[in-house]
N, C-alpha and C positions, 0 to 999 in steps of 0.2 A: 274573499277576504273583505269584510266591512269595512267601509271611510273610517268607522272608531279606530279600528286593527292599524289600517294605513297611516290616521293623526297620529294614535302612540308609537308606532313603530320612528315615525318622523320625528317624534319630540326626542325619542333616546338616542337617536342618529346624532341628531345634533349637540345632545345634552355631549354624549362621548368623544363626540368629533373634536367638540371645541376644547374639551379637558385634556383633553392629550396634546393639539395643538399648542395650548396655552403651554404645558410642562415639559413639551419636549423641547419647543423655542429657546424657555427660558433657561434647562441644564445647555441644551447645544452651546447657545451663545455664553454662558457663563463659563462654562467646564473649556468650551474650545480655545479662548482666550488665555484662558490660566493653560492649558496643556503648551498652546505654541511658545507663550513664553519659557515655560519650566524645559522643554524640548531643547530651544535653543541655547538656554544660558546651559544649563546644567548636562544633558545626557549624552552630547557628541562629545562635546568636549571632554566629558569624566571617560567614557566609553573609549576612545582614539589615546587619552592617556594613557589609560591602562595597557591597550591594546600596546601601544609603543613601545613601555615599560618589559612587555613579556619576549616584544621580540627583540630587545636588547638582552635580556636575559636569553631567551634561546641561541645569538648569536656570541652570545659569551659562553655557553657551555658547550657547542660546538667549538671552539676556538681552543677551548681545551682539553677537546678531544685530539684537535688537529695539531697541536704541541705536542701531546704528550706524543705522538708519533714523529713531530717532526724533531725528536730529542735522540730518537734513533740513529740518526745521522750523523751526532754530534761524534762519534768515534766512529774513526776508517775502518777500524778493524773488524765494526760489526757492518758494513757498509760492503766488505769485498771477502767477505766470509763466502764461498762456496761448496757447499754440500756434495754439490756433482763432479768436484777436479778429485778424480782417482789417483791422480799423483800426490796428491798432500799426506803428509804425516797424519793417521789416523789419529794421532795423542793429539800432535796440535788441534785440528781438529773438533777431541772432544774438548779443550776446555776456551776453544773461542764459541764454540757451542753454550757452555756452561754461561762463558761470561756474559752473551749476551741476553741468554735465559735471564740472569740475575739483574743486565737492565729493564729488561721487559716487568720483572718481579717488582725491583724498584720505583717504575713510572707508574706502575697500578695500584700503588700500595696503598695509596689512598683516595682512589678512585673505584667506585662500586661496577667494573666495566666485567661485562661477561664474554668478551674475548679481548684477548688481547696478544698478538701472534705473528710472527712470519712468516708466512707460505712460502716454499721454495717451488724450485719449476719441478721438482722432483717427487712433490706434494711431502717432502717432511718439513714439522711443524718445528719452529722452537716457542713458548710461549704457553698461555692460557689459552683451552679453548672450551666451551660451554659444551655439554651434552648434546644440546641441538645442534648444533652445528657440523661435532663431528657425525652426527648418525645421518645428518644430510650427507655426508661425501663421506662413507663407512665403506664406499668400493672404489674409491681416487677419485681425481677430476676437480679436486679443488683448488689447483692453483688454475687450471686452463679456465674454469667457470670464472673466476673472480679475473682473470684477465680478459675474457671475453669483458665484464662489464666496464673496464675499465677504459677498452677501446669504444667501446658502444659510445662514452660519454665522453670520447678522445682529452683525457685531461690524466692530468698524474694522481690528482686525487679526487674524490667520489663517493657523496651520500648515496645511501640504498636502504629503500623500505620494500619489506614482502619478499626476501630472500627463500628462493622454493616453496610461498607460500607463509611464510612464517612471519604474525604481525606482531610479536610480541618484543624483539629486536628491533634496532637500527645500527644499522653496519653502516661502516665509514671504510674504503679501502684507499690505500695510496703504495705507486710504485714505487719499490726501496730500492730496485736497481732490475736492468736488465734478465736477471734470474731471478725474482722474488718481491713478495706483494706482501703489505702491512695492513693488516686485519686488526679491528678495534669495532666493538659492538658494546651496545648498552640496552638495557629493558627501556622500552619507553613508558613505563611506568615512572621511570626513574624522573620524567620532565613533570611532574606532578608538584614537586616545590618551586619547578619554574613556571608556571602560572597560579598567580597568587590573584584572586580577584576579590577587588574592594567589598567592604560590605552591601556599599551601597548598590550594588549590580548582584549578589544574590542570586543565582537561576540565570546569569549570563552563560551561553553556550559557547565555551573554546577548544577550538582547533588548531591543529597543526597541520597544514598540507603540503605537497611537494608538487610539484610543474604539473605531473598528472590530475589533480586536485584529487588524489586521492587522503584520506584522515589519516596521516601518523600516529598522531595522539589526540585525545578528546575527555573533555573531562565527563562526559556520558562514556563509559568502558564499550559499550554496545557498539557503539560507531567506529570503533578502531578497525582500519583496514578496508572501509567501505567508503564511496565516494562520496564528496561534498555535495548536498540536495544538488541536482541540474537547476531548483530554481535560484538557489543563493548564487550558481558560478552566472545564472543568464545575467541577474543584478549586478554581478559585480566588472561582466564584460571584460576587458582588458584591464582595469583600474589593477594597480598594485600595492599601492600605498592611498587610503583613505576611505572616505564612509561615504554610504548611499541608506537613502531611507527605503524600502518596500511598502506594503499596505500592512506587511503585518508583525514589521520587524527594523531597529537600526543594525543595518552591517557593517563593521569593520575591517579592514586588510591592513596589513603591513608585512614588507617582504622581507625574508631574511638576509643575510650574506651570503648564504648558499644556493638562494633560488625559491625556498620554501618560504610560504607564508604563513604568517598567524591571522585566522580568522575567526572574529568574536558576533555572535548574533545576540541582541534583546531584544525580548518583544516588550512590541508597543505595550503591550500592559503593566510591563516591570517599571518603563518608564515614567509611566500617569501615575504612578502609586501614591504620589502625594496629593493629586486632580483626585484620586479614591477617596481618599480622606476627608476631602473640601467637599468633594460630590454628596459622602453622606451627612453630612451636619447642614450642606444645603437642601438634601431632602426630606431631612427631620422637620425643617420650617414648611416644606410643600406637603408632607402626609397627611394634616389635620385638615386640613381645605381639599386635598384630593378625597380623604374618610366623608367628608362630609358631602363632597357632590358625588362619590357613589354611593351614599343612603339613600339620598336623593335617587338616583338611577335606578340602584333597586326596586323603591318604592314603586317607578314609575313603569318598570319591565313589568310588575309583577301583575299589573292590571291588563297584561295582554292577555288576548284566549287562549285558555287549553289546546283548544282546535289548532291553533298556530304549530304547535310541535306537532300536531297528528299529521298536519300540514305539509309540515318540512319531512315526518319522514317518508309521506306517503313519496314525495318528492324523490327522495333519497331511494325510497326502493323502485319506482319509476329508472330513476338514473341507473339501474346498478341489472334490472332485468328486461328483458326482450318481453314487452308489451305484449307477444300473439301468445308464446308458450308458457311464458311465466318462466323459464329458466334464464342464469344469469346472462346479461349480452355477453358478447367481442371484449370490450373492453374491459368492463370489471373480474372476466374471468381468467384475464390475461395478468391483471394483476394478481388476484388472489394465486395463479400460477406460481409468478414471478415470486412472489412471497412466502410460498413454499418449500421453492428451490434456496431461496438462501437461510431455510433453515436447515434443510439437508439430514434430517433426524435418523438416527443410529436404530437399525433394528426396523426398519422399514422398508418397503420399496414404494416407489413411487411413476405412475406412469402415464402415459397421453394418447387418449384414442380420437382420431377424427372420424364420421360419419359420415356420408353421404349418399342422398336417395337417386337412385337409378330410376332413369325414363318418369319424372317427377315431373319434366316440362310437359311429359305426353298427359298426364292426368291437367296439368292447369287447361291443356290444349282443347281436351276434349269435353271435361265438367265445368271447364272455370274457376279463376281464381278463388271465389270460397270454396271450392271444395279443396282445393287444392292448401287453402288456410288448415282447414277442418283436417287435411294428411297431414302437416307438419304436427299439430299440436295434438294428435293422437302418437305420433311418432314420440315427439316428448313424452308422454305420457307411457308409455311402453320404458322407454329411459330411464325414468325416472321409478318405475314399479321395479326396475331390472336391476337396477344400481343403488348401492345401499350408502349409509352414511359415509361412506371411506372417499365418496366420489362427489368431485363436483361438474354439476354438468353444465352446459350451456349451449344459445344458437348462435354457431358462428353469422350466422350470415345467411341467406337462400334457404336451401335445403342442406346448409353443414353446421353439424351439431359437435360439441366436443365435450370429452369427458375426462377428466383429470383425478388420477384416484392416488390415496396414500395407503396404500393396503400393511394391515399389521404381519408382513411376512416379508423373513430378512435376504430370501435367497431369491436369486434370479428365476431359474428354471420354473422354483414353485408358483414364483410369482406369476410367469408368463402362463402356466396352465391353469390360475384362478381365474387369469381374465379369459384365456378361450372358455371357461367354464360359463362366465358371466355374458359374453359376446354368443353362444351357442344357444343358452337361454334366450337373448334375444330375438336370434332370429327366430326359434320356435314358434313363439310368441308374436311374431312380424308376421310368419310365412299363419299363422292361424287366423289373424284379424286382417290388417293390413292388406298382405298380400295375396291373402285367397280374396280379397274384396272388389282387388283391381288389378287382375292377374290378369284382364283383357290388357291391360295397359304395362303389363309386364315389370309392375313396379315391385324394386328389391331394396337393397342397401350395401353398401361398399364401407370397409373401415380399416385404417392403417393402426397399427398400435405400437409405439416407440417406449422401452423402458428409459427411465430417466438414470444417467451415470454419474459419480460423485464427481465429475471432474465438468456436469452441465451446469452451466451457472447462466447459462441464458435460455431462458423459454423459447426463443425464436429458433436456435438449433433445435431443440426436442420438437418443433413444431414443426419446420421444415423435413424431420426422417420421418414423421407421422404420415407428413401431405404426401411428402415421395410416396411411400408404403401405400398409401391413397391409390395414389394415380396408378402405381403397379397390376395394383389388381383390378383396378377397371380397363384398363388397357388389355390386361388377361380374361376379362368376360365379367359380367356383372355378378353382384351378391358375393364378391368374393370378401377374404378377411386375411390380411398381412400383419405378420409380427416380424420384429427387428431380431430374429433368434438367428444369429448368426446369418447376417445379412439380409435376407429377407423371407421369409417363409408362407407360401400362401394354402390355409387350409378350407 
């Protein structure tokens, strides 16, 4: 590289170093100033209101779920109505039945509730009850289920989400007496008017959780039923009531009356949206002067030499291949690997073969290390005549070579017997040149071959059954060739 080369490279260095310098300082400190203000006056504060707002609203619609049941009680008669006394008057009976069917009727009558019911210990129902629910308990056990939960939570009455599974309810149960249990469920769809968020929060994310921090309800439909991120619940620790900031997000809590919290997240970038605004009209003034000192720039790149890029890429393909063979290193073949496997293409197979030369030290031993060069990169070269476009090859390292193929064929079996096809070839080829050359020195080849499975998503498994399959068959005698065909197979 010329002193000219090294001055222009030096002048653009610095021409770019200082222009960015100059324009990042000056948005940093302008934009960061205006954000911590607008943060503090405006976005906790508006954020925590609202957040408050929803969970006084979710604590009042609960409250009126927990009325409307607790209006059950307000007559005796439906309070010591028993189902199970054989001795009652069967007329009496049906029409304390009826009547209190008809409260049940009446408390729901303007409530959108999809059960609404009392269990007896003898599981009949008086009341509404949803689809769902009955074809959960279509063979009994619905009053002992709902008693179970109601001891689990030892209280007389008890929210419940995820009833056998089912995230589209919330049941509420509360004990109406020593024989029987008060069932009242709602769609949690239905808390969709109770969270009403500002304009100004737009793209805010709300929750409703319960102790498990499991999502009741979410104004994203996908989240219903799954758990709060683990990174929102680490942030938010014990805290019950109030906001914490993250790196990439304000978080809000506020607990309910019942246990359950409402939890609201913004990200940091809904907040800055008005620092957005300030940001581009301050870099409408900085474009013309940054336009102008990368023409400048340009101009002054443009005087580098051609040779500079033949330069960088001779560089670049230095970086990327094994200097003695010419095929790709260790490293860059591991990625090109890696980069395979997470494309994972339909109608392919994909596989991994590792290499290595048998009694390879006895030829350095006895010719010397260039001959011993001169074996390696004829070896490549047999590889490389062997193995057609589908494959990438490379030197791992010593005397271990590896070859990575994406062959156009969808089936396993066929798969495994194109490469003994391609690995048979080889040796032919080995045992003609190679090995008849220096068969005083009894030099062969060993190679493990691993199909790649839709379920590999790390190179280093497909590499580690290749190495095992490796070792297998030189431990079994030299020049042997293992495939992963139902565990291990050496032909």
């Amino acid at each position: 590289m010329s002193n000219e080369f090294k001055k222009t490279q030096l002048r653009t260095i610095i021409l770019f170093s200082t222009l960015i310098l100059v324009i990042t300082l000056y948005i940093t400190i302008l934009l960061t100033g205006r954000s911590n203000i607008f943060m503090r006056e405006n976005a906790a504060s508006l954020v925590s209101a609202s957040n408050r707002q929803m969970e006084l609203n979710i604590d009042s619609y609960l409250n009126k779920v927990e009325k409307a049941s607790a209006l059950l009680f307000s007559d005796n008669t439906n309070y010591t109505y028993d189902p199970t006394d054989k001795d009652a008057d069967p007329y009496t009976q049906l029409q304390i039945s009826n009547q209190i069917n008809d409260n049940i009727t009446d408390l729901s009558l303007l409530d959108n509730y999809a059960d609404f019911a009392i269990i007896y210990s003898d599981d009949e129902v008086i009341g509404s009850l949803s689809k769902v629910t009955k074809n959960m308990y279509a063979n009994g056990g619905m009053y002992d289920a709902f008693l179970e939960i109601l001891e689990q939570n030892d209280e007389r009455g008890t929210w419940y989400f995820g009833l056998n599974g089912d995230i589209e309810h919330i049941y509420y149960f509360e004990r109406f007496n020593d024989r029987s249990i008060i069932l009242v469920s709602f769609y949690s769809r239905e808390l969709k008017s109770v969270f009403q968020i500002p304009e100004q929060l737009d793209g805010m994310e709300v929750s409703l959780v319960n102790n498990d921090n499991r999502i009741l309800y979410s104004n994203d439909n996908e989240k219903i039923g799954s758990d709060l991120p683990a990174s929102t619940v680490s942030y938010l620790g014990d805290l019950r009531n109030g906001s914490v900031m993250s790196d990439k997000a304000l978080i809000t809590t506020d607990e309910c009356s019942n246990g359950w919290r409402v939890v609201c997240t913004v990200p940091l970038s809904l907040i800055v949206q008005d620092n957005t605004r300030f940001m581009l009209s301050t870099i409408f003034v900085i474009v013309a002067v940054v336009a102008f000192i990368l023409i400048l720039g340009i101009i002054e790149t443009s005087r580098i030499n051609v040779s500079a890029n033949q330069y960088v890429d001779s560089l670049q393909k230095e970086a990327q291949h094994d200097r003695m063979t010419g095929l790709y290193n260790n490293e860059e073949f591991r990625r090109i690997a890696r980069s395979h496997l997470k494309q994972m293409p339909s109608g392919r197979t994909m596989s991994f073969s590792i290499f290595d030369l048998d009694n390879f030290k006895a030829v350095n031993d006895q010719h010397g290390h260039l001959e011993g060069n001169h074996v390696l990169r004829r070896f490549s070269i047999l590889l490389s005549d062997t193995f057609g476009s589908e494959f990438t090859l490379a030197r791992l390292g010593g005397d271990e070579f590896g070859v990575f193929g994406c062959m156009d064929i969808a089936d396993e079996e066929s798969a495994r017997a194109e490469l003994r096809r391609y690995i048979d070839a080889l040796r032919r080829r080995f045992d003609e040149s190679l090995g008849s050359e220096y068969s005083a020195d009894y030099l062969s080849f060993c190679s493990g071959t691993s199909i790649v499975h839709t379920d590999d998503h790390d190179f280093e498994k497909v590499f580690s059954r290749a190495d095992a399959l490796l070792y297998t068959g030189k431990k079994s005698g030299k020049g042997q060739d293992c495939f992963d065909d139902k565990g291990s197979e050496t032909i």
